[in-house]
C-alpha positions in Angstrom: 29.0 -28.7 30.5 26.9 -28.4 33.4 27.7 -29.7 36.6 25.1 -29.4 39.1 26.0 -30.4 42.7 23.0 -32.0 44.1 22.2 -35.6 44.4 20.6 -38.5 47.1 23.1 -39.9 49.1 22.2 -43.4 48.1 24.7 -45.9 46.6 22.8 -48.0 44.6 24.4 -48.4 41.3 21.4 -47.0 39.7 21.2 -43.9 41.6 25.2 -43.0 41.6 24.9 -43.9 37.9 21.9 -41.4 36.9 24.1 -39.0 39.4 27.1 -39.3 37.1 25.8 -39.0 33.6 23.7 -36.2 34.6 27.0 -34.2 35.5 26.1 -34.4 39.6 29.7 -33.9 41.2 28.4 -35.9 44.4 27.5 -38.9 42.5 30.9 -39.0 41.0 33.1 -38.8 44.6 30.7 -41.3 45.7 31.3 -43.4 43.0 35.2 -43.3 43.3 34.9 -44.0 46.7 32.6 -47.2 45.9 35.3 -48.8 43.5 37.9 -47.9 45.1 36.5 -48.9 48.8 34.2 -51.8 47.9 35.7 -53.0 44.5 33.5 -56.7 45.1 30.3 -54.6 45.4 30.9 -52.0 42.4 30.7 -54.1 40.1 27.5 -54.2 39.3 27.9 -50.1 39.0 30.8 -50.5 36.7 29.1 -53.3 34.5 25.7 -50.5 34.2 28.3 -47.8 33.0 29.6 -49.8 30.5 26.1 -50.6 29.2 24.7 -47.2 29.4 27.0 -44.9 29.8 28.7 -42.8 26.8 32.4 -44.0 27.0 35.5 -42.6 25.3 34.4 -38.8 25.0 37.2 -37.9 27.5 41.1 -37.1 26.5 43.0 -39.5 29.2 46.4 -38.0 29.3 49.2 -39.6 32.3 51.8 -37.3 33.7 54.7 -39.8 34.9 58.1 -39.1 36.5 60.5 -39.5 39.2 59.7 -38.2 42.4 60.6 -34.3 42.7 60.2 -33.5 39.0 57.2 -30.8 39.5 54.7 -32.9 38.2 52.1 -31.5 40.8 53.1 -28.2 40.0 52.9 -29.1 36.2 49.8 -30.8 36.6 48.1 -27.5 38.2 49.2 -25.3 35.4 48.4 -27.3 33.2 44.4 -27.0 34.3 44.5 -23.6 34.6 45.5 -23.5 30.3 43.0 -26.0 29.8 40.3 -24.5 31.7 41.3 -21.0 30.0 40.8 -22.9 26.5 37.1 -23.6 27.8 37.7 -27.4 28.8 36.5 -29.7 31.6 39.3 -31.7 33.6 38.8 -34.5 35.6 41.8 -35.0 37.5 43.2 -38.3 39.4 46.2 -37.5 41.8 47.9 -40.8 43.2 50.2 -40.0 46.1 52.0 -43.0 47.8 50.8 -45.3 51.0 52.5 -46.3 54.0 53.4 -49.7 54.1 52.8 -49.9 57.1 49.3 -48.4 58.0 48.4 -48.2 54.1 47.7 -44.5 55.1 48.4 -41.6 52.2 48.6 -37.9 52.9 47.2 -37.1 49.4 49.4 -33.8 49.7 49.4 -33.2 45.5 45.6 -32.2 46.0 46.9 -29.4 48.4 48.7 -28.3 46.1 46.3 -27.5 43.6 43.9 -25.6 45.6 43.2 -22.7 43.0 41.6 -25.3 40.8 39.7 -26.8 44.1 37.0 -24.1 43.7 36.5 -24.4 40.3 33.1 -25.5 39.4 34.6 -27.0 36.0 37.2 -29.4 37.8 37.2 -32.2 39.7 40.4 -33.3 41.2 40.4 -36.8 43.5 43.6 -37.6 45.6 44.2 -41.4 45.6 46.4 -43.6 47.7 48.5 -45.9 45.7 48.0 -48.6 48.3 51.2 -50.3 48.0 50.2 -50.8 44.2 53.3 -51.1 41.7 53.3 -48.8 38.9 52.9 -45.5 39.9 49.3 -45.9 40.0 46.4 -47.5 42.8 44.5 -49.8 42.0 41.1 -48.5 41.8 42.9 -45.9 39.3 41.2 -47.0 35.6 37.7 -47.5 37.5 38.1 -44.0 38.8 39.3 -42.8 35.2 35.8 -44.5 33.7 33.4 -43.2 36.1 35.0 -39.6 34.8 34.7 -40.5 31.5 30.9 -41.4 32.1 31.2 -37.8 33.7 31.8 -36.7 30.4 34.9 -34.6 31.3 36.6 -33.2 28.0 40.4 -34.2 29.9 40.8 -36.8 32.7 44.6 -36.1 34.2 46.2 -38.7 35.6 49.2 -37.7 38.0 51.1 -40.7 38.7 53.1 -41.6 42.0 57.1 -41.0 41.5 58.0 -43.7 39.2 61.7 -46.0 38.6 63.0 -46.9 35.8 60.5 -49.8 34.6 57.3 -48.6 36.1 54.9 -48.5 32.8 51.5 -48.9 34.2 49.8 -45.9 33.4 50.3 -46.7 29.4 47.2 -48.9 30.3 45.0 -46.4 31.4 46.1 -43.3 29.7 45.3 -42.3 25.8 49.0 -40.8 26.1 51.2 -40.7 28.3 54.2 -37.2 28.9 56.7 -38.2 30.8 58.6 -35.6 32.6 62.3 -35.4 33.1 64.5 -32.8 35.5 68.2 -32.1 35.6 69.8 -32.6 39.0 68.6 -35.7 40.4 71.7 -37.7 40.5 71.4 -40.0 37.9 70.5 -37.5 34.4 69.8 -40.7 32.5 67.2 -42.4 34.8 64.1 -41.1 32.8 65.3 -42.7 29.7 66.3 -46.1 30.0 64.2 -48.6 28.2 60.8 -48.6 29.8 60.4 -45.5 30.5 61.4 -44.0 27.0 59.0 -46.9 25.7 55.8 -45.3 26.8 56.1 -42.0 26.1 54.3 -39.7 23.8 55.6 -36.5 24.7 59.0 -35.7 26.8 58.8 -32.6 29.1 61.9 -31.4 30.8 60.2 -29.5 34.1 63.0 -26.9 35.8 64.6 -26.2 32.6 66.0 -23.3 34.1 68.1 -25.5 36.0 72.4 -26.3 35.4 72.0 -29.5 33.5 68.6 -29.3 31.6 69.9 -28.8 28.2 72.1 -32.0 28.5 68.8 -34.0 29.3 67.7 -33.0 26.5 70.3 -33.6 24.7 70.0 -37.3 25.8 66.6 -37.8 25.5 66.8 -36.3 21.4 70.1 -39.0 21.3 68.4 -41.7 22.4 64.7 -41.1 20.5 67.6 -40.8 17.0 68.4 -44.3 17.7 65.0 -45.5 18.2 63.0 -47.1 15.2 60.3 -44.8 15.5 59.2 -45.2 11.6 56.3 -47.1 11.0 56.2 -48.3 14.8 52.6 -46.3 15.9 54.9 -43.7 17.2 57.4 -45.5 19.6 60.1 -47.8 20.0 58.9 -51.3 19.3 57.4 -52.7 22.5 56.2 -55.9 23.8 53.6 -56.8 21.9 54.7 -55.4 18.5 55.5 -58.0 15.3 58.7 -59.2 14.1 58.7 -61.8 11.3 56.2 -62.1 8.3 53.3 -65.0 8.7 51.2 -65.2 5.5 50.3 -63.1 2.8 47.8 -60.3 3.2 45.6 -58.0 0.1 47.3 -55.9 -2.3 50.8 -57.6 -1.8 51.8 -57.1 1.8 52.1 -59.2 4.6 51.0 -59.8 8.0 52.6 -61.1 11.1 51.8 -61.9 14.8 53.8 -60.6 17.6 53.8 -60.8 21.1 50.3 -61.0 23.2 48.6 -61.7 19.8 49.2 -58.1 18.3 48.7 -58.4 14.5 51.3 -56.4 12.3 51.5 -55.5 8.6 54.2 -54.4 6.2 55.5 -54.2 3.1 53.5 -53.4 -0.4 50.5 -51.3 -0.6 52.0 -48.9 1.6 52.0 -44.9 0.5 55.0 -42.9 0.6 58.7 -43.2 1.0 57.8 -46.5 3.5 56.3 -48.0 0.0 57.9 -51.8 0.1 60.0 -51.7 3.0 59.1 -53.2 6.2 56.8 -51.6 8.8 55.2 -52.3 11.9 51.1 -51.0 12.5 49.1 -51.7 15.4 45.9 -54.4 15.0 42.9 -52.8 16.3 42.1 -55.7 18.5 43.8 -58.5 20.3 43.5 -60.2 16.8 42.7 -63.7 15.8 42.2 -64.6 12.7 40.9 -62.0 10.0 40.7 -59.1 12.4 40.6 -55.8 11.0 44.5 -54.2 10.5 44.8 -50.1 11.2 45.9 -48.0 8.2 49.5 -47.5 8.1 50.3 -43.6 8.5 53.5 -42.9 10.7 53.7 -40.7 13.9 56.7 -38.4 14.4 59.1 -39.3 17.3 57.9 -37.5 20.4 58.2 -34.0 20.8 61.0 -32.8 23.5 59.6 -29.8 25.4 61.1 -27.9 28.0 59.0 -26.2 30.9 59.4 -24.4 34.3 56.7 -25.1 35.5 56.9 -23.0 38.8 56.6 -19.5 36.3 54.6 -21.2 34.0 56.7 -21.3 31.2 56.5 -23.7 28.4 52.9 -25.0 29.9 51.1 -23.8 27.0 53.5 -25.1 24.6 52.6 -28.3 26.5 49.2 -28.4 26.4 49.3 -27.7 22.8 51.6 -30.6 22.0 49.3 -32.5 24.5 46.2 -31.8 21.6 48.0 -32.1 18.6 49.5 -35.5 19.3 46.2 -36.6 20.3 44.5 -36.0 17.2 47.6 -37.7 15.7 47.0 -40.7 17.8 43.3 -41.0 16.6 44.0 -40.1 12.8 46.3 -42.9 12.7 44.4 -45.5 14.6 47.1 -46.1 17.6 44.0 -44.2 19.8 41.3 -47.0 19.1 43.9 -49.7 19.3 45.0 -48.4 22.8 41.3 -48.4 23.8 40.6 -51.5 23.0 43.6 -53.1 24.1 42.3 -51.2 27.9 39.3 -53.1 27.6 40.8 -56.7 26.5 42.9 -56.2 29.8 39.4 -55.3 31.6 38.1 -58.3 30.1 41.5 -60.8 31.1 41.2 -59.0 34.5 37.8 -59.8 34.7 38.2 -63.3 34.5 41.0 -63.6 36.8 39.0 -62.2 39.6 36.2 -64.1 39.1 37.9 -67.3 38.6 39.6 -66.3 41.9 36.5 -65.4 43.8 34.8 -68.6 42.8 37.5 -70.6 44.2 39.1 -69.8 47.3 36.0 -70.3 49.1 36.7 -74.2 48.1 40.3 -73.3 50.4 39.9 -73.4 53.8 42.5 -73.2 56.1 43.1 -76.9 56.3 43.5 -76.9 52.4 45.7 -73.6 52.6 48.0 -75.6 55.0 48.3 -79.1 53.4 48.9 -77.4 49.8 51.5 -75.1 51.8 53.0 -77.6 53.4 53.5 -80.1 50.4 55.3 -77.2 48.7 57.4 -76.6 51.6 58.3 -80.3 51.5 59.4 -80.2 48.1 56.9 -82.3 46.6 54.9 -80.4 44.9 55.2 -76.4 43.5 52.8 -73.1 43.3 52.2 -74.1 39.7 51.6 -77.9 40.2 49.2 -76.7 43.2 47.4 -74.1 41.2 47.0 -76.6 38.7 45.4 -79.1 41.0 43.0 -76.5 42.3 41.6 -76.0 38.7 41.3 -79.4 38.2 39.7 -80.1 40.9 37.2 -76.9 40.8 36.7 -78.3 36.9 35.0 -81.4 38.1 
């Protein structure tokens, strides 16, 4: 792909968005610096790239993990295989902000500066901002305007996360969680949320006094998962239960959590044929909404890497493809996708529903509402309530 470096310095939506989709590397910073600086006046450049842009050609891959796992070292091997196997990479770094100053030192990018120079990546350092989640929150508007870029792989290196922070399984198409022996605690990484949102498991230093017993744990813990027939991971929020009403050729569908549609039973190939299985909608579904084919992922691979003699990177990236083209051939890819844009769309509407009231709450109104909630006779739900009602009329 060619990536020319020369564009205006204007940013107008139009411009920065001709910049992009013409591969201009200018255009792009700019535009990552417009969402993530001015996110009340970029969206009018967001809303043109969803109308015009081609979406979905890039790979979106998340690298999560505790803090001091090598992920940033990872990460920049990683792009050197890719870019040896002839691919683009867009790459989105988010580094932790001071609570205090909200000031970042965005040292992963320094890290990486082999692949600074190279004319086929593009790596942006972001600030997490005090954002929960590993990520910032500018992160899935930077990840669009790269895929509008048309990179073939957008990486997206997460801050150091706990034990329960899953955001980036709403931005990435899959997600590798990375593991490392010695931190204290050898089952951190795989307590429930963490092992929920994982496509592949890399354990980084394996050359490291403990690293075979995380694995070990992680290959326990994935045997006691229900990984068959569950789109290729433990059954999470959002995922059905209980059979509703009967659907074509004998089976049945359900509704779980968040208004995920599920299917099971007859009709299904193989040695699932009549028991009871879980598969993805395609949609937040209502209704008659299309169901995805049922064809079962394999638990997540378990690699081990060390990543500072670039060992076991290829291996990665290779899992990295195949499990990708797994995701698509079995639908979980499109339903992930569209599940990230039904939460663009709910986000959407909370921030525009938010903009159009609070300039009906002035300070006097900020005080009163405060202080009837203070004086126990009211509460932030009653109040929010009254502020709909009253914006309503």
């Amino acid at each position: 792909m060619s990536m020319p470096d020369h564009s205006s310095r204007s940013t107008e939506p139009s411009a920065l968005l001709h910049g992009i989709v013409r591969g201009e590397r200018r255009a792009l910073a700019r535009g990552i610096s417009f969402v993530e600086n001015q996110p009340r006046e970029s969206r009018a450049l967001l809303s043109a790239i969803y109308r015009q842009a081609a979406l979905g050609r890039s790979k979106i891959v998340g690298i999560t993990g505790p803090p001091g796992a090598g992920k940033s070292t990872l990460t920049g091997y990683l792009i050197r295989h890719l870019r040896a196997a002839g691919h683009t990479v867009g790459v989105v770094l988010i580094d932790p902000s001071s609570p205090f100053t909200g000031g970042a030192l965005l040292g992963d990018r320094v890290r990486m500066t082999e692949s600074n120079t190279d004319p086929g990546v593009f790596i942006r350092s972001m600030g997490s901002r005090g954002h929960l989640g590993g990520l910032s929150l500018a992160t899935q508007d930077a990840v669009t305007l790269m895929d509008a870029f048309g990179f073939d792989f957008i990486l997206i290196e997460t801050v150091g996360i706990g034990q329960a922070e899953t955001e980036i399984i709403k931005t990435a198409d899959l997600t590798v969680v990375v593991a490392v022996p010695g931190l204290g605690d050898e089952i951190q990484i795989i307590k429930a949320g963490i092992m929920e949102i994982a496509d592949i498991f890399v354990v980084n230093k394996a050359d490291r006094d403990g690293a075979e017993k995380v694995v070990m744990e992680i290959n326990m813990m994935l045997d006691m998962a229900p990984y068959a027939g569950s789109g290729g991971r433990p059954q999470p929020l959002g995922w059905g239960r209980e059979p509703d009403r009967p659907q074509a050729g004998g089976g049945r569908v359900g509704r779980g959590g968040g208004g995920v549609q599920v299917a099971w039973g007859a009709g299904l190939a193989g040695p699932m044929q009549g028991a009871r299985r879980l598969v993805p909608c395609m949609a937040v579904c209502d209704g008659g909404a299309h169901v995805a084919s049922p064809g079962d992922l394999p638990r997540p691979p378990v690699l081990r890497t060390t990543a500072n003699r670039d060992q076991g990177v290829a291996e990665m990236m290779l899992a990295i493809v195949d499990r990708w083209q797994l995701l698509e051939a079995s639908g979980v890819l499109r339903f992930r996708r569209e599940n990230r844009l039904w939460q663009a769309v709910s986000e959407g509407i909370r921030y525009q529903l938010f903009e159009q009231l609070t300039p009906h709450l002035d300070e006097e109104s900020r005080h009163s509402i405060l202080s009837r909630i203070r004086g126990g006779e009211s509460s932030p739900f009653d109040e929010a309530q009254r502020i709909l009602s009253d914006y309503r009329k």
